[in-house]
Short mmCIF file of the C-alpha atoms (twelve columns), coordinates in Angstrom:
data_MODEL
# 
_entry.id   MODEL 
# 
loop_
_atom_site.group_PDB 
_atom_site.id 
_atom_site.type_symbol 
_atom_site.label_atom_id 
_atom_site.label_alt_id 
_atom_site.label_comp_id 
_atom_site.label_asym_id 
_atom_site.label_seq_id 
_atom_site.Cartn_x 
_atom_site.Cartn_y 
_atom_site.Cartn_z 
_atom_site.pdbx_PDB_model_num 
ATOM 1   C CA . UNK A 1   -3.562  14.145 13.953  1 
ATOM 2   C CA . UNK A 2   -2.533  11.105 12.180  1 
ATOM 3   C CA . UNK A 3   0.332   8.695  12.959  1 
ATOM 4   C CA . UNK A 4   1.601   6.695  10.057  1 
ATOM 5   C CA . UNK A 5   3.973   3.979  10.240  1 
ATOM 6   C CA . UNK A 6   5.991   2.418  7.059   1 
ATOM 7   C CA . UNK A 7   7.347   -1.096 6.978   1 
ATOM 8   C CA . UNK A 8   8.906   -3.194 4.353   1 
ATOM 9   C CA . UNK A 9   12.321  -2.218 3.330   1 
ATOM 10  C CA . UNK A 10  15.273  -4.039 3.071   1 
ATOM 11  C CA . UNK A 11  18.175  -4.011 1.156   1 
ATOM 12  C CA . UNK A 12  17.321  -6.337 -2.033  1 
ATOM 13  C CA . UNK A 13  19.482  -7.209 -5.797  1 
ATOM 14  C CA . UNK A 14  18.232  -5.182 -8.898  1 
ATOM 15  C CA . UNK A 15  15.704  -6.733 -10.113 1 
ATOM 16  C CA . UNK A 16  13.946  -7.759 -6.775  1 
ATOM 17  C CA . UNK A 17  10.443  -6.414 -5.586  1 
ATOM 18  C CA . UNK A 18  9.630   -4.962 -2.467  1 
ATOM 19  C CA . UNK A 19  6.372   -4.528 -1.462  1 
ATOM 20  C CA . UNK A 20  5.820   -1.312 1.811   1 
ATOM 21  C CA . UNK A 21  3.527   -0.659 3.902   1 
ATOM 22  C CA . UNK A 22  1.980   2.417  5.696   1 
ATOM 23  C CA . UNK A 23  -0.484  2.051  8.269   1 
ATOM 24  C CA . UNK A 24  -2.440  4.670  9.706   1 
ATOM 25  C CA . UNK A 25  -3.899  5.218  12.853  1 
ATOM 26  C CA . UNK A 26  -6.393  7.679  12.044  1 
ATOM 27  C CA . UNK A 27  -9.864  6.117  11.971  1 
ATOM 28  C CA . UNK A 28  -10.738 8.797  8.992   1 
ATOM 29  C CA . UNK A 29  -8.173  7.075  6.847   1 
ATOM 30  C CA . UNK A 30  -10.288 6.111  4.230   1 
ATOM 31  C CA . UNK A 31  -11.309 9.742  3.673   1 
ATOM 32  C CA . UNK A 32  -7.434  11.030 2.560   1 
ATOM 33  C CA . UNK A 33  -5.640  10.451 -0.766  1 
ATOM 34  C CA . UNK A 34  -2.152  9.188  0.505   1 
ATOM 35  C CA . UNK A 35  0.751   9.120  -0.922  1 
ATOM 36  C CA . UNK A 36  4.428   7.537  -1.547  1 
ATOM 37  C CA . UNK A 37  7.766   10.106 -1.664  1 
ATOM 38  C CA . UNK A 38  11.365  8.807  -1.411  1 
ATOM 39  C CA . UNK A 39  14.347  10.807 -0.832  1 
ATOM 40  C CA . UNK A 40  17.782  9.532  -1.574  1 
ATOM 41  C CA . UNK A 41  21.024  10.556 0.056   1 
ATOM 42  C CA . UNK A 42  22.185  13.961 -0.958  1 
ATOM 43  C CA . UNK A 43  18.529  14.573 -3.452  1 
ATOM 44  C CA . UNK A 44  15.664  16.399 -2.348  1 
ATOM 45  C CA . UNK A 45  12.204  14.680 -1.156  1 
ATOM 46  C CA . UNK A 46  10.481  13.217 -4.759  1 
ATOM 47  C CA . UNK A 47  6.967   11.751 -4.919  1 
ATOM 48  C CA . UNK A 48  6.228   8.656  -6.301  1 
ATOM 49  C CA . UNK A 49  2.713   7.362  -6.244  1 
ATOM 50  C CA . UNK A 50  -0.506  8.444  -4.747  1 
ATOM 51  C CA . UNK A 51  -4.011  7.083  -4.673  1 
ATOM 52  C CA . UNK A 52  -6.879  8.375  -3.408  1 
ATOM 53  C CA . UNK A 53  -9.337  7.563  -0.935  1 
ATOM 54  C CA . UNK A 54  -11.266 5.119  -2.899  1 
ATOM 55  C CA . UNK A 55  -8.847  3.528  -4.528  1 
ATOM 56  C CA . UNK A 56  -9.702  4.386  -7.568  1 
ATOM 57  C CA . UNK A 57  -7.721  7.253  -8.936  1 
ATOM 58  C CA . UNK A 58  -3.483  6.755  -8.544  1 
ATOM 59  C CA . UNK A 59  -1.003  8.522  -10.116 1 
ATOM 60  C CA . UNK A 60  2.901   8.200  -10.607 1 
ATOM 61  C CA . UNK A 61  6.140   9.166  -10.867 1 
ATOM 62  C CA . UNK A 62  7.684   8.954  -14.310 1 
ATOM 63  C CA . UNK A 63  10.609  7.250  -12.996 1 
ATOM 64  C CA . UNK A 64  8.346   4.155  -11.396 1 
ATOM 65  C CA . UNK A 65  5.708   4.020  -13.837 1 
ATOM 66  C CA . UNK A 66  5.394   0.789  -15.323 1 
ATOM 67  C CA . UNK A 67  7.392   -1.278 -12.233 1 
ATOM 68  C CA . UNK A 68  5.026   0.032  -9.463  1 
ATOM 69  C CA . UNK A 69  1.838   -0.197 -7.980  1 
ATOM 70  C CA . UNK A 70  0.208   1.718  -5.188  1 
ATOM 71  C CA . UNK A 71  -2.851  0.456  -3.632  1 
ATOM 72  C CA . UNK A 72  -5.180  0.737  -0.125  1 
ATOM 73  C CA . UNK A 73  -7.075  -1.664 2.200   1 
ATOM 74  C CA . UNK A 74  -8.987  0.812  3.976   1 
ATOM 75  C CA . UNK A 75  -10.366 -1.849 5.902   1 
ATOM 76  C CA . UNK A 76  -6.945  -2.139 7.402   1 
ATOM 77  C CA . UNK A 77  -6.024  1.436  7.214   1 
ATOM 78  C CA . UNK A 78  -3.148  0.517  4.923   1 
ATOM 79  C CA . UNK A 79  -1.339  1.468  2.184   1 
ATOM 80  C CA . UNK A 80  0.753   0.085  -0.097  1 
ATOM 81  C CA . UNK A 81  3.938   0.251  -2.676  1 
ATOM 82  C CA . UNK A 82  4.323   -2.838 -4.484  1 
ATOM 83  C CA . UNK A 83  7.964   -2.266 -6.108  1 
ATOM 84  C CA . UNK A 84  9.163   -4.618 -9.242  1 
ATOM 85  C CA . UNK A 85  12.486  -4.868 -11.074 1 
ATOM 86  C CA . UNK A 86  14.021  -2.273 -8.519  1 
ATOM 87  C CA . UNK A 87  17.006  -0.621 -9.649  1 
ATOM 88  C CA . UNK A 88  19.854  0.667  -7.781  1 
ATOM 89  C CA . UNK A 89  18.498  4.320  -8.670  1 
ATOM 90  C CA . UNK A 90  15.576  3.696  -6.431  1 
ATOM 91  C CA . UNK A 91  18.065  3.542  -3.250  1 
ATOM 92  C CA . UNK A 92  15.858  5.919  -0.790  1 
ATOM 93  C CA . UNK A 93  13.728  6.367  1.993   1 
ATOM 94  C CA . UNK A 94  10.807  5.989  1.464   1 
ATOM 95  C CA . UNK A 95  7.985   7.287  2.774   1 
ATOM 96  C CA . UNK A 96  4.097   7.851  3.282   1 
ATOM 97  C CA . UNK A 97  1.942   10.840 3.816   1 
ATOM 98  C CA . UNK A 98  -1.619  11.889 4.359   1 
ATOM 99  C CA . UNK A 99  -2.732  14.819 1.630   1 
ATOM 100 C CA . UNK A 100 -5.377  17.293 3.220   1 
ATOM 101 C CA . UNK A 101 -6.757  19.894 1.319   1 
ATOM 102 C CA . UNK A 102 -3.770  21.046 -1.270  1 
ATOM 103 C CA . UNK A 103 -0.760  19.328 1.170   1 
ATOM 104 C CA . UNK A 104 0.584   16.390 2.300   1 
ATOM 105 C CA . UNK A 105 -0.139  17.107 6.289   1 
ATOM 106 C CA . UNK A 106 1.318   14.117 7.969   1 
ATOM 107 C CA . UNK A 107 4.641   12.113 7.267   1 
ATOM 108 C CA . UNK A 108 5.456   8.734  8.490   1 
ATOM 109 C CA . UNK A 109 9.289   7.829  9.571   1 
ATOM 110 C CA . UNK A 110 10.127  6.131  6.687   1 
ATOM 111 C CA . UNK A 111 11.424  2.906  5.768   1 
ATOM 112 C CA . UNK A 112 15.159  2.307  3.818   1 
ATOM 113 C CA . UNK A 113 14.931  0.567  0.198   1 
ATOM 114 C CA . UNK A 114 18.226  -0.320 -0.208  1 
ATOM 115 C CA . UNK A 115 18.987  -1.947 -4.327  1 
ATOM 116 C CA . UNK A 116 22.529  -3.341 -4.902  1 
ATOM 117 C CA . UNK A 117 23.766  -3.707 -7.938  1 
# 
């Protein structure tokens, strides 16, 4: 079981940054890829970003490509969404998840990014 806890939102202009955070309480963090979904109101669940457990492979969503960065202090059990020139369009909650084996096993609470126009 892993417990995962998101921080970091806010309701920001367009063109802010936000940078979340998702700690973990597992102590075999640093073996998982994690990842980054958001779900606005209304929309289905969409990923964003994942890395994985080295820090050396991340991926991303088309839509945040280019404005965001996901990265991981495993020393910390942490792992982050550094978010630039946010748009209103990435109004969601956001929120991370541990990948085992083919799935993303464990969800955190999530955190509200909130981008006015």
């Amino acid at each position: 079981q892993v417990q995962l806890v998101e921080s970091g939102g806010g309701l920001v202009q367009a063109g802010a940054s936000l940078r979340l955070s998702c700690a973990a309480t597992s102590t075999t963090f640093t073996t998982y890829t994690m990842g980054w979904f958001r779900q606005a109101a209304g929309k289905e669940r969409e990923f964003v970003a994942a890395i994985s457990w080295s820090g050396g492979t991340t991926t991303y969503a088309d839509s945040v490509k280019g404005r965001t960065t996901i990265s991981r202090d495993n020393a910390k059990n942490t792992v982050y969404l550094q978010m630039n020139s946010l748009k209103p369009e990435d109004t969601a909650v956001y929120y991370c998840a541990v990948k085992q084996g083919t799935r993303y096993a464990f969800w955190g609470q999530g955190t509200q990014v909130t981008v006015s126009s």
